[in-house]
Backbone as CSV, one residue per row, in Angstrom:
resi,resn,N_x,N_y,N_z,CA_x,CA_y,CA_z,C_x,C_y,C_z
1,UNK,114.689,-30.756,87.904,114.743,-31.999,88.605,115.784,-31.894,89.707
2,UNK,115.588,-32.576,91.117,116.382,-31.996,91.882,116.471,-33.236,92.433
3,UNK,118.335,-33.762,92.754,118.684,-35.282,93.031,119.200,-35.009,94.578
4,UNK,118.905,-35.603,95.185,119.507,-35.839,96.892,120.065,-36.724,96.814
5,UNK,120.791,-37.111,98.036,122.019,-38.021,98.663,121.233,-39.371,98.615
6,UNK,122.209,-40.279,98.175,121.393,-41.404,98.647,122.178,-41.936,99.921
7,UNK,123.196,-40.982,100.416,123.725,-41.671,101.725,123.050,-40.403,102.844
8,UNK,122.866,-39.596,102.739,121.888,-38.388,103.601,120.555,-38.627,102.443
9,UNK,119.716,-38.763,102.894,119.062,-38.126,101.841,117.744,-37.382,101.777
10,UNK,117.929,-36.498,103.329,117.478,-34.934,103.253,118.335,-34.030,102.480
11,UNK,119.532,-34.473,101.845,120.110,-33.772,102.013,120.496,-33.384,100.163
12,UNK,120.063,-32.262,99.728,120.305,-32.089,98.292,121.281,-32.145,97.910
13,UNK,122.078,-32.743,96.367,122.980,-32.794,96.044,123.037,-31.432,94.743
14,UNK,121.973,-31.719,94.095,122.055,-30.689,92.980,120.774,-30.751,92.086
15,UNK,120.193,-29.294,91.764,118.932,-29.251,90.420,119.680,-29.065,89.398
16,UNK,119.060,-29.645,88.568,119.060,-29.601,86.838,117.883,-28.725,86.347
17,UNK,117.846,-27.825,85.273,116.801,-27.325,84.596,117.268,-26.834,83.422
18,UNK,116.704,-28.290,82.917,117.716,-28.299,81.259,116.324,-26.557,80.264
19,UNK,117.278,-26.242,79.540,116.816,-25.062,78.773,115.221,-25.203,78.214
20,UNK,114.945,-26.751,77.573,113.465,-26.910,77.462,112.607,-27.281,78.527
21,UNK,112.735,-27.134,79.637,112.204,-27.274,80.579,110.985,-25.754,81.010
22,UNK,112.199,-24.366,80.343,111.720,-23.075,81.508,111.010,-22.528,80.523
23,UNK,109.860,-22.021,81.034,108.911,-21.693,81.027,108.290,-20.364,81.550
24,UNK,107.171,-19.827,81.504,106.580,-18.653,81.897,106.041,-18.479,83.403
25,UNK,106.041,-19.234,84.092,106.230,-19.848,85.264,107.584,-19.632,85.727
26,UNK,107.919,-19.204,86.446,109.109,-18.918,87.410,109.664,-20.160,88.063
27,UNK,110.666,-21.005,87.620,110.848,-22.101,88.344,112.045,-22.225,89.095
28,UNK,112.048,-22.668,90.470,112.904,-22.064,91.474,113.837,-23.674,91.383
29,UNK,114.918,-23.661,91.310,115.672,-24.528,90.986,116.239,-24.761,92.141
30,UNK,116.911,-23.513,93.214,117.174,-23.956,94.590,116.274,-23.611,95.315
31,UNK,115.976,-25.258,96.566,115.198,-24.624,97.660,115.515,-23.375,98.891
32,UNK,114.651,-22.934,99.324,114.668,-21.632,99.862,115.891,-21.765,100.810
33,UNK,115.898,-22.699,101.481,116.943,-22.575,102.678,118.712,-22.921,102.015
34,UNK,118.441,-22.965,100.483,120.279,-22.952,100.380,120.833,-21.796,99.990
35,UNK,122.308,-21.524,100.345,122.924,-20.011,99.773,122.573,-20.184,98.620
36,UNK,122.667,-20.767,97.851,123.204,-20.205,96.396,121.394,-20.466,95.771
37,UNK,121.123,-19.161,95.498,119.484,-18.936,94.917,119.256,-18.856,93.235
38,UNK,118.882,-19.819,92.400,118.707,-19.462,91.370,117.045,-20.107,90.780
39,UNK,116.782,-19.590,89.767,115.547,-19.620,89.061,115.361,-19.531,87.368
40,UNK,114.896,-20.352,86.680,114.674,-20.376,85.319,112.911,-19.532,84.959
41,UNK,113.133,-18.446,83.920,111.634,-18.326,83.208,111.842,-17.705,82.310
42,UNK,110.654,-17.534,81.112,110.466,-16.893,80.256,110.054,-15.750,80.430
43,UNK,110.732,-14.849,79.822,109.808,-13.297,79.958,109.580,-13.042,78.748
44,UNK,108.306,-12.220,78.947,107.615,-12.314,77.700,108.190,-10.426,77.957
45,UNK,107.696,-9.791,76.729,108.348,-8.447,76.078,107.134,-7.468,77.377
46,UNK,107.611,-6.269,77.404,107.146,-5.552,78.483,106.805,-6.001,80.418
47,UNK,107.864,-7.052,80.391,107.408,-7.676,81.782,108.722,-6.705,82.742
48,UNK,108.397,-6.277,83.451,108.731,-5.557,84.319,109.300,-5.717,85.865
49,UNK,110.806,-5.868,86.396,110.979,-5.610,87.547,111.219,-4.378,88.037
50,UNK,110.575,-3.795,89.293,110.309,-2.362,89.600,112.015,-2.385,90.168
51,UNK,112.441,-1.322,90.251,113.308,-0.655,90.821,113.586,-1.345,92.445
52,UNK,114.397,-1.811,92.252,114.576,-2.306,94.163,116.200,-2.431,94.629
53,UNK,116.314,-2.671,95.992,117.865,-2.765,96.478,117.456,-4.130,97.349
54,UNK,118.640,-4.743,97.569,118.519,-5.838,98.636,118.891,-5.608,100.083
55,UNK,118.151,-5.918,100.884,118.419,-5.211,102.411,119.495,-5.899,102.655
56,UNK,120.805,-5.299,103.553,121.873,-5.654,104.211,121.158,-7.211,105.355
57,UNK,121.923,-8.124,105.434,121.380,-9.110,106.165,122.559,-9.724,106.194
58,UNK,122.813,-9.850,107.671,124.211,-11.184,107.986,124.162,-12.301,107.589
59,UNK,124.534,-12.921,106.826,124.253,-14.363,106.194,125.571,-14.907,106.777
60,UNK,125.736,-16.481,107.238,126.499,-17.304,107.439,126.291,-18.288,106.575
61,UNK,127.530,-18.304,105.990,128.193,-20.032,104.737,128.898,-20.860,105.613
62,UNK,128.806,-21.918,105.017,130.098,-22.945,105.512,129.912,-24.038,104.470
63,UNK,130.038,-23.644,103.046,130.221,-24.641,102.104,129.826,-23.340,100.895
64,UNK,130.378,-24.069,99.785,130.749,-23.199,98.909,129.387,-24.330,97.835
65,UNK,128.947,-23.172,97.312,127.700,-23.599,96.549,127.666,-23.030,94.953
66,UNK,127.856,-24.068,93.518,128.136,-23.032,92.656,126.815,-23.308,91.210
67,UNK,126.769,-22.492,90.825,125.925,-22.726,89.484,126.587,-22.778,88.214
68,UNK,125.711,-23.632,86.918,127.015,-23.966,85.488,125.440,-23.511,84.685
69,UNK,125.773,-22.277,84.253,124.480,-22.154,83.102,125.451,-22.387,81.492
70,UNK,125.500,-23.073,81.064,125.869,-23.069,79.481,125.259,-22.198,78.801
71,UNK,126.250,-21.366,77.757,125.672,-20.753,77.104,125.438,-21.045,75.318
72,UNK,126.502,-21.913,75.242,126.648,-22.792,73.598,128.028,-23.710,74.207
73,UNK,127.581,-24.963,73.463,128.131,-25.634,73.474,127.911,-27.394,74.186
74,UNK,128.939,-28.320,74.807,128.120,-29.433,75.133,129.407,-29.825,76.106
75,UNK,129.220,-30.041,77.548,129.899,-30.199,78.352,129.194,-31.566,79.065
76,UNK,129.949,-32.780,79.331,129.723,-33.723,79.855,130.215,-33.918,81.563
77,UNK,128.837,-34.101,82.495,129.031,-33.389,83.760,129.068,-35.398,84.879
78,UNK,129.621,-35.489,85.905,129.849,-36.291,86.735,129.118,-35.562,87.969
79,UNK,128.694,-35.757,88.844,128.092,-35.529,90.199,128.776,-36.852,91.364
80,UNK,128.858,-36.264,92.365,128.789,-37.446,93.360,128.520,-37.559,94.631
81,UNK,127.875,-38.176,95.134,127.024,-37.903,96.369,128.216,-37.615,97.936
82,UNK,127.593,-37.416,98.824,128.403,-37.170,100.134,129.503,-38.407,100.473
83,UNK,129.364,-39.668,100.129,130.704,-40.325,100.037,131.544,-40.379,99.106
84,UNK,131.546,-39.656,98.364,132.751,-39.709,96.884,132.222,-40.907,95.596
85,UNK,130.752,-41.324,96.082,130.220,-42.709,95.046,129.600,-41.423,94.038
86,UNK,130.403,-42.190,92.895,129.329,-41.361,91.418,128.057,-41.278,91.402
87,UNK,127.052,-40.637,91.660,125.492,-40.814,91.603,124.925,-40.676,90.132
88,UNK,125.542,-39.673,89.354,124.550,-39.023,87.707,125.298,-38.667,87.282
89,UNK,125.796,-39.065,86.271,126.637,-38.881,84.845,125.221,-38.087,83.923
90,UNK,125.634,-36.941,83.251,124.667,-36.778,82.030,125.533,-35.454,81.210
91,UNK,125.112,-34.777,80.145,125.567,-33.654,78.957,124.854,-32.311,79.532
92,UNK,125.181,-31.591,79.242,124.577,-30.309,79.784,124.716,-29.535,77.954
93,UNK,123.466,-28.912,77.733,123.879,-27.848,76.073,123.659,-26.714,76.639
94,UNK,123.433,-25.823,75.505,123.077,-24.672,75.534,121.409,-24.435,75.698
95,UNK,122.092,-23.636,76.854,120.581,-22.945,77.888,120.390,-23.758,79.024
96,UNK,121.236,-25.118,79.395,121.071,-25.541,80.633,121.391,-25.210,81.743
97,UNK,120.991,-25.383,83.077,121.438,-24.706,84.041,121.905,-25.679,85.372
98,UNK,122.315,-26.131,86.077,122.736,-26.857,87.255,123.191,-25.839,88.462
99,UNK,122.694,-26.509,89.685,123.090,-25.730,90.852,123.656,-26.852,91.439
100,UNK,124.860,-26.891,91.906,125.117,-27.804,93.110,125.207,-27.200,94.636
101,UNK,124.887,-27.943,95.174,124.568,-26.834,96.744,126.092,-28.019,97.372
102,UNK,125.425,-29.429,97.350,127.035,-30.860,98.109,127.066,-31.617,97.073
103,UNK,128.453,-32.119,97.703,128.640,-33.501,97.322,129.941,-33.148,96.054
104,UNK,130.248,-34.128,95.445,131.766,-33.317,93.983,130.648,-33.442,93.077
105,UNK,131.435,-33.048,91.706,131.297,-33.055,90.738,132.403,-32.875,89.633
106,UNK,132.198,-33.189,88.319,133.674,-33.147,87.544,132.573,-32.844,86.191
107,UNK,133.627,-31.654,85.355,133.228,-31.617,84.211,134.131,-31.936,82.880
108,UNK,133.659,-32.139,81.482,134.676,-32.453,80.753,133.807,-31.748,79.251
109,UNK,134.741,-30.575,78.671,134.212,-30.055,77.238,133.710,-30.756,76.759
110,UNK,133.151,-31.089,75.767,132.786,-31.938,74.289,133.001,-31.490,72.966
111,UNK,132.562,-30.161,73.491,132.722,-29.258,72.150,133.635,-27.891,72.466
112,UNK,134.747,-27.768,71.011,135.455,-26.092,71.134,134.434,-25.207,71.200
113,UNK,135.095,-24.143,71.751,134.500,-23.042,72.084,133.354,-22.856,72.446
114,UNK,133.168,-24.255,73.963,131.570,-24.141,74.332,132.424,-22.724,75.737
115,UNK,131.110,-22.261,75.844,130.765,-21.336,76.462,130.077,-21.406,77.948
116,UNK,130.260,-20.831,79.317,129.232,-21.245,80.509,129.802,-20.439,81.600
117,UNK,128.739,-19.918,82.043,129.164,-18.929,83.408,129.432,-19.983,84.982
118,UNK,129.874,-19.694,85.025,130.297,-20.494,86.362,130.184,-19.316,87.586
119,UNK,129.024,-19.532,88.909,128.729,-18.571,89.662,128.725,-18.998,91.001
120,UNK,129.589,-18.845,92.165,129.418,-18.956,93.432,129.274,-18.098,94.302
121,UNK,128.946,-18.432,95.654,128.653,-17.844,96.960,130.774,-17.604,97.170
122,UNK,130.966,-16.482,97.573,132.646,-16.561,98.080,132.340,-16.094,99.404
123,UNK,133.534,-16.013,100.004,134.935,-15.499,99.009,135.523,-16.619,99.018
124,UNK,136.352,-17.101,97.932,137.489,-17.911,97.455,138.355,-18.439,97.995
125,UNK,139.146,-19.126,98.734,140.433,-18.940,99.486,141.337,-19.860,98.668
126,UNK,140.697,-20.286,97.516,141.636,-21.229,96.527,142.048,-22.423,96.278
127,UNK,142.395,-22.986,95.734,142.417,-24.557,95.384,142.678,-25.371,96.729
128,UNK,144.128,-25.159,97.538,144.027,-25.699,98.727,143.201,-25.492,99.895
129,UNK,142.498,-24.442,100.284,141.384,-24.323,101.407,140.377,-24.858,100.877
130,UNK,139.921,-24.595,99.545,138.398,-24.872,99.268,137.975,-26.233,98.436
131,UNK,138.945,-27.015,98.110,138.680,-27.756,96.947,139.118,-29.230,98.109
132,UNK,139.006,-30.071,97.802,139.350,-31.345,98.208,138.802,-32.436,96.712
133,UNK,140.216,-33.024,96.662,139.928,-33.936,95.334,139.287,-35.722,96.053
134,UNK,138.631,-35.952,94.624,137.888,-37.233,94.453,138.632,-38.270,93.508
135,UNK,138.883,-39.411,94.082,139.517,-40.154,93.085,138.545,-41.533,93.107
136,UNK,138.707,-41.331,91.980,137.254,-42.283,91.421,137.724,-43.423,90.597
């Protein structure tokens, strides 16, 4: 499920593709034109990617785009659209996946020793260049 701005709203804020959702079907969670590319599916036993490299290609960022796949556990997630207004409060478990491309977001554990890869486009320059806080 994929939520846009309600103050832009060409403009994506973030997909969800909770774990019972993916399927044998390849489901592309970001649209083609954002950095950060991810996809949910099932592979079934003997399915095969051939041998490949990715061609060198100049890519230009100017926003930092990140993904939250859980791996166990139950993390309660905040989103908020391009003016700092809360848009979707919801739980994320194990096997869910979220991409945010804009806009904040805030997370909060639920459970010890939940587990979740956290994956962005960098490089980093760290809390003061890259982060700007939301007070809500």
């Amino acid at each position: 499920m994929k939520f846009y701005s309600k103050v832009e709203p060409s403009k994506i804020l973030f997909s969800l593709l909770r774990f019972n959702q993916i399927t044998e079907k390849r489901t592309d969670i970001s649209p083609e034109d954002q950095f950060l590319q991810t996809s949910g599916r099932v592979l079934k036993k003997g399915f095969k990617v051939n041998a490949h490299k990715h061609n060198y290609l100049k890519r230009e960022t100017n926003i930092t785009q990140e993904a939250w796949v859980v791996l166990k556990g139950l993390i309660s997630v905040k989103f908020y659209d391009l003016d700092d207004k809360m848009i979707f409060e919801t739980k994320l478990s194990s096997g869910d996946c979220v991409t945010i491309f804009r806009g904040g977001h805030e997370l909060l554990v639920l459970e010890d020793n939940t587990l979740f890869y956290e994956i962005k486009n960098g490089p980093y320059y760290g809390v003061e260049t890259d982060k700007k806080q939301i007070n809500d």
